[in-house]
C-alpha positions in Angstrom: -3.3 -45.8 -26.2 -5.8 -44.3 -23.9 -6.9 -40.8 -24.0 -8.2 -38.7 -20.7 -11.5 -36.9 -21.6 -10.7 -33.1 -20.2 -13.1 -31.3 -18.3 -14.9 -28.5 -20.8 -14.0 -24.9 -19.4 -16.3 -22.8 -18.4 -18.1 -20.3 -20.5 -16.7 -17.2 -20.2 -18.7 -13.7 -21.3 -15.8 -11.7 -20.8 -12.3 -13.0 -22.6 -9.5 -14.0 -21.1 -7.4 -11.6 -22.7 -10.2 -9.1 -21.6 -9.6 -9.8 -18.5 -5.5 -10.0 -18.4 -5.8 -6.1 -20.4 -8.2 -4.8 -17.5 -5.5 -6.3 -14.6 -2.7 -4.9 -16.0 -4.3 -1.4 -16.5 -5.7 -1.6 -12.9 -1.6 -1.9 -11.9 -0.2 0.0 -14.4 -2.6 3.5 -13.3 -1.6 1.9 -9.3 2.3 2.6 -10.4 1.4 5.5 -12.4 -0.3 7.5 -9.8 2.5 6.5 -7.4 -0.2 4.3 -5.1 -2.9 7.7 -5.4 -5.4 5.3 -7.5 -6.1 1.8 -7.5 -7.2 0.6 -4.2 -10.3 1.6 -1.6 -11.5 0.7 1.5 -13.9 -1.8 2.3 -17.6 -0.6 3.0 -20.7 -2.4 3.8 -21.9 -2.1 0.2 -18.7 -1.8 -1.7 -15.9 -4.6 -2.1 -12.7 -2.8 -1.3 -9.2 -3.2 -2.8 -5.5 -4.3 -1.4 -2.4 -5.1 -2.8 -1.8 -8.6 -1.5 2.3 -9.3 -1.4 2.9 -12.9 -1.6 6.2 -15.0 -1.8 6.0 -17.5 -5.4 5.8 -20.6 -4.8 8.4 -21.9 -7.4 10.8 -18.4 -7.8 10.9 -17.8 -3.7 10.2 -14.0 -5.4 8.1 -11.4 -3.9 4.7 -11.6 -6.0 1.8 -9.2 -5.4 -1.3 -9.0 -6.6 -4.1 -6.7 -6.6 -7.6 -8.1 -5.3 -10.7 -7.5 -3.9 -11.4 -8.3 -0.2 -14.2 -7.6 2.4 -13.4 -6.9 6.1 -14.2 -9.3 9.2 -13.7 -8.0 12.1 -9.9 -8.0 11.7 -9.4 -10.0 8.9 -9.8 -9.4 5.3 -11.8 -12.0 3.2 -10.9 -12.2 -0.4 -12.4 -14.8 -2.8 -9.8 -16.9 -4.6 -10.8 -16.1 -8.0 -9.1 -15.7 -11.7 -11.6 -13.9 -12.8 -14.1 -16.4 -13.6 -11.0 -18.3 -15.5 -9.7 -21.5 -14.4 -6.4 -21.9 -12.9 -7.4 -21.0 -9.3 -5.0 -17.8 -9.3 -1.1 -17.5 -8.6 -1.5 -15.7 -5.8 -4.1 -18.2 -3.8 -1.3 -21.3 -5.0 1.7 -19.1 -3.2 -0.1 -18.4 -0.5 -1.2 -22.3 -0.3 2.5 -22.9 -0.3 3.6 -20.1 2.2 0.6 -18.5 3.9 2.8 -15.5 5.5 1.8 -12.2 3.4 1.6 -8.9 3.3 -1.3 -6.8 2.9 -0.7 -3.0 1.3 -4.0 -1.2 2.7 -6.1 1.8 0.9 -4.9 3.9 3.9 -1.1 3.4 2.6 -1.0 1.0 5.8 0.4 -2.5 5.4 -0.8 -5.7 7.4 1.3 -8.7 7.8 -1.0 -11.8 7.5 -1.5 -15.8 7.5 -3.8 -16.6 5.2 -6.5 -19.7 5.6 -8.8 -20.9 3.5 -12.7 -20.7 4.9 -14.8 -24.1 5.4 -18.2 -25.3 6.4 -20.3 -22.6 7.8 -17.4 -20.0 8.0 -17.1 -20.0 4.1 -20.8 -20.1 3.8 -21.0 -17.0 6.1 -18.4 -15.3 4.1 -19.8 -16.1 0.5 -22.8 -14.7 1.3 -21.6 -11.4 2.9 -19.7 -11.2 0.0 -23.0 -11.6 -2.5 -24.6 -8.8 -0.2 -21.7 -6.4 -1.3 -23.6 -6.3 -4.3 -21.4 -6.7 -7.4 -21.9 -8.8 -10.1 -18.5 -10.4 -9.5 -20.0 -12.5 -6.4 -23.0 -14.3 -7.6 -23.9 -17.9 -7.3 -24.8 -17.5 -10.9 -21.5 -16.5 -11.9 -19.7 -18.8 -9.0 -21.6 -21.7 -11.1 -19.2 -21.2 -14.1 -16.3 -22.1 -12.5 -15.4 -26.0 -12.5 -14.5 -26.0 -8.8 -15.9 -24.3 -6.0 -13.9 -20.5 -5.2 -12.0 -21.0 -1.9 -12.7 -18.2 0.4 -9.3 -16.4 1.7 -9.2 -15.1 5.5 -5.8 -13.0 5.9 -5.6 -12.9 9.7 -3.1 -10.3 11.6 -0.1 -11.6 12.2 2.0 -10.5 14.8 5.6 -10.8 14.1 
């Protein structure tokens, strides 16, 4: 009987239970504040925040997430992330499955979308714009600790 070495995770700073703890806050004031706190718009130096509704892959359920995104023109860039913790997240696998969403803007606005994953120079574009926002979050140094590279998300307008 043969074995399968498994690929060592990454090694995290913050904990993964950290990390679950500060998600759940970030909805939990969302609901509490009836949608008042939780998201913000998009700057040229700040990472803005959506609500991202998605359809699960498995339970055909509404989903939603929120995450961080930049702005494109029209669309909104997000990087696929899990924190820095492996499974690429739920949200990036439903939409993989069913790319129709529903974005939930700062401005109490929502944005039906297709999302696409960015490639080649398009990605390379975005992932840089991205490390110009300035956070810690997106950092090759940090993008290094995952064990597959973070797909870039474009949510394009959709129209019907």
């Amino acid at each position: 009987m043969t074995t399968e070495a498994r690929p060592r995770q990454p090694r995290q700073e913050i904990p993964a239970w950290l990390i679950r703890t500060i998600w759940k806050t970030h909805r939990f004031i969302y609901r509490l504040s009836g949608g008042r706190v939780g998201l913000r718009t998009a700057t040229s130096s700040r990472w803005g925040m959506i609500r991202l509704h998605t359809t699960g892959r498995k339970s055909g359920m509404e989903r939603v997430a929120i995450v961080g995104f930049i702005e494109d023109g029209a669309n909104l860039v997000t990087p696929a992330m899990n924190g820095w913790l492996e499974p690429e997240p739920a949200w990036w696998l439903n939409l993989q499955a069913n790319p129709d969403a529903m974005a939930e803007l700062p401005d109490g606005t929502t944005r039906r979308v297709t999302a696409r994953r960015a490639v080649g120079d398009e990605r390379q574009r975005l992932w840089q714009r991205l490390i110009e926002v300035g956070t810690a979050a997106f950092t090759d140094e940090n993008a290094a600790k995952r064990s597959v590279e973070t797909a870039i998300v474009i949510l394009e307008p959709r129209m019907s």
